[in-house]
N, C-alpha and C positions, 0 to 999 in steps of 0.2 A: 384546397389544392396543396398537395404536399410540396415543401420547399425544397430547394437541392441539397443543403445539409441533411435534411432528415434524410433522404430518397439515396444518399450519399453512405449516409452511417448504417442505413437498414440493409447496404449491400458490404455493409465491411468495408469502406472504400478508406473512407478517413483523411482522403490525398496530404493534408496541410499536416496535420497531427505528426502523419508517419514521416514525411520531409523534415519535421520539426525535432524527430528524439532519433535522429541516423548520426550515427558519430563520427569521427575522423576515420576518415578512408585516403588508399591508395587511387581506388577505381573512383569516388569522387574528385579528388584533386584531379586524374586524369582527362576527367568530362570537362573540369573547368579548366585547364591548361588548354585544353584543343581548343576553347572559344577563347584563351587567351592569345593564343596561337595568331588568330585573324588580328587581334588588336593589336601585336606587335608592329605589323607593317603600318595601321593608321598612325601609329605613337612614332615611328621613322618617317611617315611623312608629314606628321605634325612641327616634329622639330630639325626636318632635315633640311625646309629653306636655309635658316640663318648660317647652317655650316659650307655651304653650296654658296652662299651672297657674294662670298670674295670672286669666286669664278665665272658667277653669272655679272659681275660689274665688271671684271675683265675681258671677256670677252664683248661688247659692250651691247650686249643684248639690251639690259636694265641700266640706271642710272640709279644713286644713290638720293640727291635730289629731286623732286616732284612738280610739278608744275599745277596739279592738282587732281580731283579725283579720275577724271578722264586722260591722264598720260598714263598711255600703256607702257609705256617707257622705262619707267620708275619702278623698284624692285620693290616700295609699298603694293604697286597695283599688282605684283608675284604675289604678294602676301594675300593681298586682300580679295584676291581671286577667289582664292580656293573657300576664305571664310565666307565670303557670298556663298557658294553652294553651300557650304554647311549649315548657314542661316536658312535657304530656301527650303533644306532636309529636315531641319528639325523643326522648324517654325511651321510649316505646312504639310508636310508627310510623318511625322512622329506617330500620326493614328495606323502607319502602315503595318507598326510590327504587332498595334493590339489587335489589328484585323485580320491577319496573314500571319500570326505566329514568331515566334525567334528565331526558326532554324531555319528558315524558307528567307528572311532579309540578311541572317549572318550570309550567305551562302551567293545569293546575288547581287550583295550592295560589295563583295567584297571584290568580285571576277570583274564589273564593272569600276569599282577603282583602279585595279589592274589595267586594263586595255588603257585606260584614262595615262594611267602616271607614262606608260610606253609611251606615248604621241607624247609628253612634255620631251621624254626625254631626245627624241627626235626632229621635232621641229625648232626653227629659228626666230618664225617671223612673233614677235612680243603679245600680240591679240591674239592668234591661237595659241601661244602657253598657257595666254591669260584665262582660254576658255577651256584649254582641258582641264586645266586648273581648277577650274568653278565644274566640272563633272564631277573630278576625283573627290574635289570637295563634297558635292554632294552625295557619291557613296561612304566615304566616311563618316559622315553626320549621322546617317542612317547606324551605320555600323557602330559606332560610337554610345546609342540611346540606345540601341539593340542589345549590347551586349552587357549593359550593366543592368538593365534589364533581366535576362539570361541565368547570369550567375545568382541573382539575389534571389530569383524564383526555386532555383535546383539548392541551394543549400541550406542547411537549417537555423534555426535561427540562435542559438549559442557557440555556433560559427561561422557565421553570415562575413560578418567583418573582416575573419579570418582569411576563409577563402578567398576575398574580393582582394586584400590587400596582396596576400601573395601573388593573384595571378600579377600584378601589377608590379611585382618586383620585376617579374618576367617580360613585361611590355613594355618598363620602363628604361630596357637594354636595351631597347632600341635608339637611345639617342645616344649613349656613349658606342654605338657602331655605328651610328651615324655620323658621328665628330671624328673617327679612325678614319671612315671610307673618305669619308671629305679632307683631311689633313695629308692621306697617300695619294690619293687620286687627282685634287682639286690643283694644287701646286702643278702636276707633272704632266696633266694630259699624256697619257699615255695611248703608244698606236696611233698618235695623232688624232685620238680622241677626247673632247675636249672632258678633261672627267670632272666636272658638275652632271656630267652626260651618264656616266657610266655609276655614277650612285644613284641617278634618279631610275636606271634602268634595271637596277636590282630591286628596287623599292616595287615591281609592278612583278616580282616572282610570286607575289600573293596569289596571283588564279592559277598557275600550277599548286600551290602548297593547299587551296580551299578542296581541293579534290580529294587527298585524300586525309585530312581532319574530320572532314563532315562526315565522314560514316561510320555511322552507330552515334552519332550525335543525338540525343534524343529532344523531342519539342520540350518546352516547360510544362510540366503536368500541374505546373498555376494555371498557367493560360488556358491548357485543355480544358479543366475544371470549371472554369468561370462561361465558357464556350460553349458549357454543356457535355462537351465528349469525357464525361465522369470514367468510361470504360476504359476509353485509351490513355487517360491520366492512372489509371489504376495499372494497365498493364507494365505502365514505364516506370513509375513506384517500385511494384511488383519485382520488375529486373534487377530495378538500384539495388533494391532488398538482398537477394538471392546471390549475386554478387558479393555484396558486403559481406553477407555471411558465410560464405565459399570464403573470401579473405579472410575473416577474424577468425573462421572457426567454431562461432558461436550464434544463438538464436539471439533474433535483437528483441530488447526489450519492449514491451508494449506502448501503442502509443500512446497519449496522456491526451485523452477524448474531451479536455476542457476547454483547450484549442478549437477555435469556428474554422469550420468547413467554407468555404468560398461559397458566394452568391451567384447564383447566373445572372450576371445585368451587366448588358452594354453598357459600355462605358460612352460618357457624353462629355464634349469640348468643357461645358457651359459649366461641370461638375469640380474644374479646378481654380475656379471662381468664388466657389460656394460658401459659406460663413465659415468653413470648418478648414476646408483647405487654401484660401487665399491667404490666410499671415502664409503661410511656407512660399507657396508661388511666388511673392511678392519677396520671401528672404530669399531662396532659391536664385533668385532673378536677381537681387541685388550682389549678392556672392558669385554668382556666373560670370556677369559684366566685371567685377574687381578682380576677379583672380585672373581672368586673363591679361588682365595690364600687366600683372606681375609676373606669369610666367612666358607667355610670347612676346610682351615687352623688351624681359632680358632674353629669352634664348634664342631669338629671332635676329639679335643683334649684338651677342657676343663678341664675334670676332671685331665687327664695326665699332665698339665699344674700346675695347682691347687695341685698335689703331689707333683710336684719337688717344689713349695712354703714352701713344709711344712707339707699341710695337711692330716687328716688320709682319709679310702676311704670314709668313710661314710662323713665326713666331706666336700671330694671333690663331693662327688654327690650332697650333699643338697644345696652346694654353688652354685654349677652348676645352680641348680635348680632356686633359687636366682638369678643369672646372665639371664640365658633365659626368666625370665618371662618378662620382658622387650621386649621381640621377639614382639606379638602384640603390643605393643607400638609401635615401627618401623612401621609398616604398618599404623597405626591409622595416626602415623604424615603422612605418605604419603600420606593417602586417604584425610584428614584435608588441606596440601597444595597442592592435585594433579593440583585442577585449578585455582588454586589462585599464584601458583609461578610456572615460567616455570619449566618447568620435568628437563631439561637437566642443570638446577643449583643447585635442590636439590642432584642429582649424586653427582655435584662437593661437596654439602657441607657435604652429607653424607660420602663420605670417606675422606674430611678434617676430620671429627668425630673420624672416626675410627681409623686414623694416630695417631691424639694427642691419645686418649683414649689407645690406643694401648703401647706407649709407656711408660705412665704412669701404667698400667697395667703392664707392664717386669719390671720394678724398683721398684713397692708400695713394702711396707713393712711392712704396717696393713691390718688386713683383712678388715676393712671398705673401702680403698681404692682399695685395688686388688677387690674389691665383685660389687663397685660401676664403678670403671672401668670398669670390666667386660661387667659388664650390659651395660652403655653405646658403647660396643663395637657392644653389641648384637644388641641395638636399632637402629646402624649405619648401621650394616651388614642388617637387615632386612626392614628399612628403602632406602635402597638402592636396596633388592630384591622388595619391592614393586613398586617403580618407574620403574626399568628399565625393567618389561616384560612388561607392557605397552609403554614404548620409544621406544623397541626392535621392536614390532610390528606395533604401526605407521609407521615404516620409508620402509617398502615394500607396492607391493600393495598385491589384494588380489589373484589373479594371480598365484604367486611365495610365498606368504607369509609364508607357511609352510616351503617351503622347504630351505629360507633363514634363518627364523631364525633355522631352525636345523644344515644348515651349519655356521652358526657363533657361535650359542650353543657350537657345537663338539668343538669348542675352550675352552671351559669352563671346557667340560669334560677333553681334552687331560689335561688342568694343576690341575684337579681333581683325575684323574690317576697314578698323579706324587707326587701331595704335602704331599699325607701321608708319603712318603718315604725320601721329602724333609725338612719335621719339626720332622720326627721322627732321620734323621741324625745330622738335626744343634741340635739337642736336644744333642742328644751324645757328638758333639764332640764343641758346641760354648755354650750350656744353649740355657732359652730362649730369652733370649733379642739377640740372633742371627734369631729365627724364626719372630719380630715380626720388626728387619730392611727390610726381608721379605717380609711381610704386608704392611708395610710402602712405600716401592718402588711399588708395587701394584697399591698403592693410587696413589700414584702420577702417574702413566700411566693412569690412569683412569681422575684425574683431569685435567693433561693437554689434552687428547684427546677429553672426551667431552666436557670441557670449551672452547678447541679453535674449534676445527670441529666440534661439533656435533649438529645437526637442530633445532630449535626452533621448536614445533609440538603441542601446547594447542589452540584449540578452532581449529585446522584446520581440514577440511575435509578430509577423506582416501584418496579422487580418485585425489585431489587436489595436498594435502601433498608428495603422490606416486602414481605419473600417469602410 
């Protein structure tokens, strides 16, 4: 029985090869901005609770303190809403996008976040925010494994890193406009509306903007490939091709046929398990759960951070504001060293950052320091989100690749579910230089995992890297 690489190369098809020697393009960055496009809004409602917390505790929908997992009350249980759905999305639906494609869950998990985020913004009573909360969550989750997915399939792989990190500069503006919309709005209620109200109800313009990015969005002609449909991965190729060459002006080079063509074989739960890829799973997972201590630990509670300092509210949101604009920063260093220093050392050096930053942050005692800490904490935590969903997704193939990284995700969610609860107690009862030993030990799970175990993956091939 002939195999699909041969049956592949004997029709000229070559899909991976020819993905693999396509160069810097206009019309590829454009493919991937419009999938970056949908990730903007999930990244504004990733980090738009904590700038919204002041408004939602005044108004006194939420309370600051908790009574336990079950008070809806408690603006932990806002937090920890949404990361339930996202757990439920990537821990149990990750096989949606290897089954149904990229373009078909970018496109529906995102119109359903929408509708989702509109009812938060509308309703009062604390257990329906909580529950649209855990929808929207769960379109994002989806959206989230989707699209790092996505981009690592369409671009080649001596710019894999490249690409993934820029869009990221792009997605990662959404928390310093989310720190503006909350520091104008949140203070003023304007219209006599309460504006926590009126940020979360711009955050649900996603399903107008999904309409018109998605067209001419093409599937991933990985996915196609592995799917069997070699014809329509070759015709989407074929276009990228034609394009690119209308831009440069020139015939693109031949592909370099040393490169494997993808296999046809479902992919199986039981495969990310397996001798070959369990050390990653298992680092994967442990990097998941750490990082998010570190960066929705602090952005989630910035301004509430910034009170116990000192400051008044308006003062803590503007700071805030201050502090987050540095968020694209983070990404810019990343997309700036993605292929110029291995991926798996800026991890290490980005939450060495965050560690020191961190603790000078709990102890400053001028606002020039606490404001410049801050910031640096934000450039670490975001500089670290833009390395690792491109490390995350190198290290499967394409196969399983949705639905690995959703089950090493769900790690990130579970201690996303937890931390609001856990810096809102060491808050109570240690300060915060108890939340940010926290942080600290984080890092260090993180440094030593990826620094000793974790793959070298710059300049190397998907099918190569993860056969």
């Amino acid at each position: 029985m002939e195999t699909s690489s041969t049956s592949a190369r004997s029709q000229n098809y070559a899909i991976l090869a020819r993905i693999d020697r396509l160069p810097p393009s206009r019309h590829l960055m454009g493919v991937v901005a419009r999938i970056a496009a949908g990730g903007w809004f999930e990244f504004f409602e990733l980090f738009m609770p904590g700038f919204i917390s002041l408004g939602l505790l005044r108004s006194g929908i939420f309370t600051i303190t908790n009574k336990g997992l079950l008070d809806t009350h408690s603006f932990a249980s806002f937090l920890a809403s949404f990361f339930v759905g996202m757990f439920l999305s990537t821990a149990v639906f990750g096989f949606v996008s290897d089954k149904f494609g990229r373009r078909a869950v970018f496109i529906y998990s995102m119109i359903v976040y929408s509708l989702a985020q509109l009812a938060v913004a509308v309703l009062s009573d604390p257990l329906l925010i909580d529950i649209a909360r855990l929808v929207a969550g769960f379109a994002v989750g989806m959206q989230l494994v989707n699209n790092d997915c996505y981009i690592t399939e369409l671009t080649p792989r001596s710019r894999r890193g490249h690409y993934m990190t820029v869009s990221y500069i792009f997605v990662l503006s959404s928390i310093p406009v989310a720190a503006l919309l909350a520091a104008l709005l949140v203070p003023q209620d304007p219209f006599g509306i309460a504006g926590w109200r009126i940020v979360v109800a711009l955050g649900s313009l996603s399903g107008l903007l999904v309409w018109f990015i998605q067209r001419g969005l093409p599937e991933s002609p990985r996915w196609l490939e592995v799917h069997g449909r070699v014809a329509e991965a070759n015709a989407i190729v074929t276009h990228i091709e034609q394009r690119i060459e209308t831009e440069l002006g020139v015939a693109l080079s031949p592909p370099d046929l040393d490169v494997p063509d993808a296999v046809i074989e479902k992919g199986r739960w039981q495969e990310i398990f397996s001798a070959f890829y369990l050390p990653r799973t298992l680092l994967i997972s442990v990097f998941q759960f750490s990082q998010t201590i570190a960066v929705f630990g602090f952005t989630a509670f910035v301004p509430v951070l910034l009170i116990k300092h000192g400051f008044s509210i308006v003062h803590s949101l503007n700071y805030s504001l201050a502090i987050v604009l540095l968020a694209p920063v983070g990404a810019a260093c990343g997309a700036y060293f993605s292929e110029r220093i291995e991926r798996k050392w800026q991890l290490v050096f980005a939450s060495l950052l965050i560690g020191i930053a961190g603790s000078v942050f709990a102890t400053g005692e001028s606002v020039v320091v606490i404001v410049c800490a801050g910031g640096l904490i934000a450039l670490g935590n975001n500089w670290l989100i833009s390395i690792f969903h491109p490390y995350a997704a190198e290290l499967f193939p394409t196969r399983i690749r949705a639905r690995a990284i959703g089950f090493t995700f769900c790690w990130s969610r579970v201690s996303s579910v937890f931390v609001g609860y856990w810096v809102g107690d060491l808050l109570a009862a240690y300060g915060q230089n108890a939340v940010f030993v926290m942080i600290g030990a984080a890092m260090v799970a993180i440094i030593v995992g990826v620094g000793v175990f974790g793959p070298a993956t710059n300049g190397r091939s998907l099918e190569v890297l993860s056969p």
